[in-house]
N, C-alpha and C positions, 0 to 999 in steps of 0.2 A: 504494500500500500504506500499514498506517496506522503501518509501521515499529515493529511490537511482535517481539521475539523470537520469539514463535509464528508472526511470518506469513513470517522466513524461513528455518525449521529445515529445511522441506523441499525447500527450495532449494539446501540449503548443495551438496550432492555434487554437483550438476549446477555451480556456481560453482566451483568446485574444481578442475573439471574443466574448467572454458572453456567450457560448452555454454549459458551463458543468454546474453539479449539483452544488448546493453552496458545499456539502461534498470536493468534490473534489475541487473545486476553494480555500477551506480554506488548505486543505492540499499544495495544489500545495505553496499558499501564503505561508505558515509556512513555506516550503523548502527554497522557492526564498530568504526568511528573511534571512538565517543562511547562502545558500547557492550562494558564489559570482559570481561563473560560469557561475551558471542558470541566477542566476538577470541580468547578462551581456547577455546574451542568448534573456531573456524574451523583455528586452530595447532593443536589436539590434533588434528584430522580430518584437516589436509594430512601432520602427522607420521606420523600412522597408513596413510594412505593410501601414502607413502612407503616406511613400512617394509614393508609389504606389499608393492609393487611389487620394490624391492631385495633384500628377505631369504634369506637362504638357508633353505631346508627342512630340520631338522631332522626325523631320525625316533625316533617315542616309544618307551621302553622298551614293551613286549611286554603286560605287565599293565596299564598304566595307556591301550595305545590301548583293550584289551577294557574297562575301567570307564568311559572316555570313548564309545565304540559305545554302551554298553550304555545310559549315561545320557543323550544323546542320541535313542537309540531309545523309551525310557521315557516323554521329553519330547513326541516326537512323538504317540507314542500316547496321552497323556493331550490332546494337544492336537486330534488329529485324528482320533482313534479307528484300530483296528486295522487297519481298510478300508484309511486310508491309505496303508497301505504298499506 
């Protein structure tokens, strides 16, 4: 690889998760060393990924799950047309 950030964005969740080869888990690792973006990148995705796993679920007030459906739904359909659904 030619070790630019764009060639391992799409790597990261598969490294995160232990599923790449060691070759490439060492490459990625040399980058994230030198490079501060990625290492801010890689910590904010293992944190995220974290909370996720861990969190408790929380349920929304009443109003705001319907504006949240609603605008998601909106999204879709601007995205994929009506059919989509």
């Amino acid at each position: 690889m030619a070790g630019k950030c764009t060639d391992y964005i799409k790597d990261l969740n598969d490294y995160i998760d232990g599923e790449l080869d060691d070759s490439l888990c060492a490459e990625i690792e040399k980058h994230i060393g030198k490079c501060e973006n990625c290492r801010i990148m890689v910590d904010t995705l293992r944190q995220t990924v974290s909370l996720c796993r861990e969190g408790k679920k929380e349920k929304l007030p009443a109003t705001l799950e319907i504006k949240l459906s609603n605008l998601l739904k909106k999204k879709w359909d601007e995205k994929f047309g009506k059919k989509g659904v």
